[in-house]
N, C-alpha and C positions, 0 to 999 in steps of 0.2 A: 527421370521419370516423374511425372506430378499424376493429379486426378485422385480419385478415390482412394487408391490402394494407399497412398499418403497419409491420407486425412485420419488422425486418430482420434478416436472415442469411448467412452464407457457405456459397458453397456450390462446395467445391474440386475441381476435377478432374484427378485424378491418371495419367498413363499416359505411355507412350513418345512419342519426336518421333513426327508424324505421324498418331495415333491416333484424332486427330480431336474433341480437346479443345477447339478455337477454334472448331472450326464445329460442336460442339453448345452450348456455351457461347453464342454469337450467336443460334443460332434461338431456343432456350430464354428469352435476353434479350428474342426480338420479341414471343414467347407473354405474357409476362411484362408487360411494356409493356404489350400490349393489353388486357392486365386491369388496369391501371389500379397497376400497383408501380411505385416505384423501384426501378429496376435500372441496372446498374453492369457492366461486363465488367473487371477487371482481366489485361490479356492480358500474358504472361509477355515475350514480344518488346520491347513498350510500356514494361515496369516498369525492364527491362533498357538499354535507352535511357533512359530518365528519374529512375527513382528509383533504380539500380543500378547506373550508369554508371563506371566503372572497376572493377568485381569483374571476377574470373575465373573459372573454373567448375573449381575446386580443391573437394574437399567443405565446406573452413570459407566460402569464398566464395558456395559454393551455399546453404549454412546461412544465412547472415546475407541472401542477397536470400529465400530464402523467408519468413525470420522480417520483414522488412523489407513482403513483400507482406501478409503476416499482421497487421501490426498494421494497415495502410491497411486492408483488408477488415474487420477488427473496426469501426475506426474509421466505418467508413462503415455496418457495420452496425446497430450501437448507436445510429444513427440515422433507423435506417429500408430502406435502402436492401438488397432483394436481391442481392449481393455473387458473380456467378457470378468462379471464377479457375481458369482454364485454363491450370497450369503444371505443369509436369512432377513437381517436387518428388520429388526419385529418392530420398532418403533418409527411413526412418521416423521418425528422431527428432527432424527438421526437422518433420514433418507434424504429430507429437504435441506439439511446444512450440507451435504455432502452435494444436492443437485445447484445451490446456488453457490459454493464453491465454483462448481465448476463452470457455471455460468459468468461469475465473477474475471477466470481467466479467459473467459472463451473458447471454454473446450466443450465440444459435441456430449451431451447424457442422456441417455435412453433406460427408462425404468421400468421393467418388464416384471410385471407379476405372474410368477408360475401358480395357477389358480387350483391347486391341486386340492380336493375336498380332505380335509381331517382323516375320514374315513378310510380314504386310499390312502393318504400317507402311512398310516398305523397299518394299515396290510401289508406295505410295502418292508417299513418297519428297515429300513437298509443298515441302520446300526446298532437296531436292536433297542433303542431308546425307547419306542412305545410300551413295549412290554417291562423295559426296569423300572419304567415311570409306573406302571399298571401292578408290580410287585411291590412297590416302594421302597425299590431302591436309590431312585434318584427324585427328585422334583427340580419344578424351575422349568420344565421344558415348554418351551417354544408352542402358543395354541392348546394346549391341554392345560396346565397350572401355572404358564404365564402367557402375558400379554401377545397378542400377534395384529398389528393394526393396519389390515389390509389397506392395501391403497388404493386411494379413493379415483384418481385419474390417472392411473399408469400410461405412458407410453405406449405400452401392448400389453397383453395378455392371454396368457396360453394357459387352456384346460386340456394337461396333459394326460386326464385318464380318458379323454376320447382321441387322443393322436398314439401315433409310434414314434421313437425319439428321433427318427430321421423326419419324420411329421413338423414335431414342436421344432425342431431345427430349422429347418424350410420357413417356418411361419416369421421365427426371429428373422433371418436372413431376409426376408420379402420386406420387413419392414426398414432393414437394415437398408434395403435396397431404395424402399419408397422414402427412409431420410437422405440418400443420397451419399448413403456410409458405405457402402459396397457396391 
C-alpha cells in the first residue's frame, strides 16, 4: 500500500494551558485512525513524565523538553506515523529548531497555533492552573507570569472558542488534506 496513509508527519500544536490542544489533537488522532494512518498523540503531560522527567520549566529546560519531543516526532515520522503534539512550546526558537530539524531530514511539519484567547483558557481552567496561579500557589505559568510567544506564521490556526472540537478537528484535517498529509 503507498499514497498518503504512508506518508508521515508532525503535526504541532502550539497555544496556551487549556486551549484545547489535547483534545483536538485526540479527535483528529480518531479521524485519522479511521482512515487507516498511523497515528501517534505525543501529549506534552506524557513526555513530561517519561522522557522529561527531572526538567523544570526554566526556559533552557523548556528548550531542551521541546527539542527532546521534536526529535521523537521526527522520528516517528520518518516512518510513517502521523505525529499529532499537543504541547505548549511558549518559545519561538524552540519551535523553529524543532521545524528545521525536521526539514533537515525531510520530514513533513505543520505548526498549528490553537489561538485560544487567555480569557477562555482561565475559564476553561482544565487543570486547575489558572486559579493556583491566581492564589499563588504556583507561578511560571505559561501567558500569565511567563513568556508565550505566539507564532507569527503558523501553518494553520484555529480559534477554538468559536468552533466545537469535532469543528477545530475538521479544520486541522482539511489542511492536513490541502498539505497532502491525509
Amino acid at each position: 500500500m503507498s499514497g498518503t496513509t504512508d506518508q508521515g508527519a508532525t503535526i504541532w500544536l502550539t497555544g496556551l494551558p487549556s486551549a484545547g490542544k489535547t483534545t483536538i489533537a485526540r479527535a483528529l488522532a480518531d479521524r485519522l485512525r479511521g482512515e487507516g494512518h498511523r497515528t501517534e498523540v505525543l501529549d506534552g503531560d506524557e513526555i513530561r513524565t517519561f522522557l522529561s522527567a527531572g526538567l523544570g520549566f526554566s526556559r533552557e529546560d523548556r528548550h531542551t523538553n521541546v527539542r527532546r519531543i521534536g526529535f521523537v516526532a521526527e522520528l516517528l515520522a520518518s516512518n510513517g506515523v502521523k505525529v499529532l503534539v499537543p504541547v505548549i512550546a511558549p518559545y519561538a526558537d524552540s519551535r523553529e529548531a524543532v521545524r528545521k530539524h525536521h526539514e533537515a531530514e525531510g520530514t513533513p511539519y505543520l505548526e498549528v497555533h490553537v489561538a485560544t484567547p487567555l480569557e477562555v483558557c482561565s475559564d476553561r481552567d482544565v487543570k486547575g492552573l489558572y486559579a493556583r496561579q491566581a492564589a499563588g500557589e504556583i507561578s511560571g505559568l505559561t501567558g500569565v507570569d511567563d513568556p508565550y510567544e505566539v507564532p507569527e506564521a503558523p501553518d494553520g490556526r484555529i480559534a477554538t472558542q468559536d468552533l466545537t472540537v469535532e469543528e477545530s478537528a475538521a479544520a486541522l484535517h482539511a489542511l492536513l488534506v490541502e498539505r497532502g498529509l491525509a
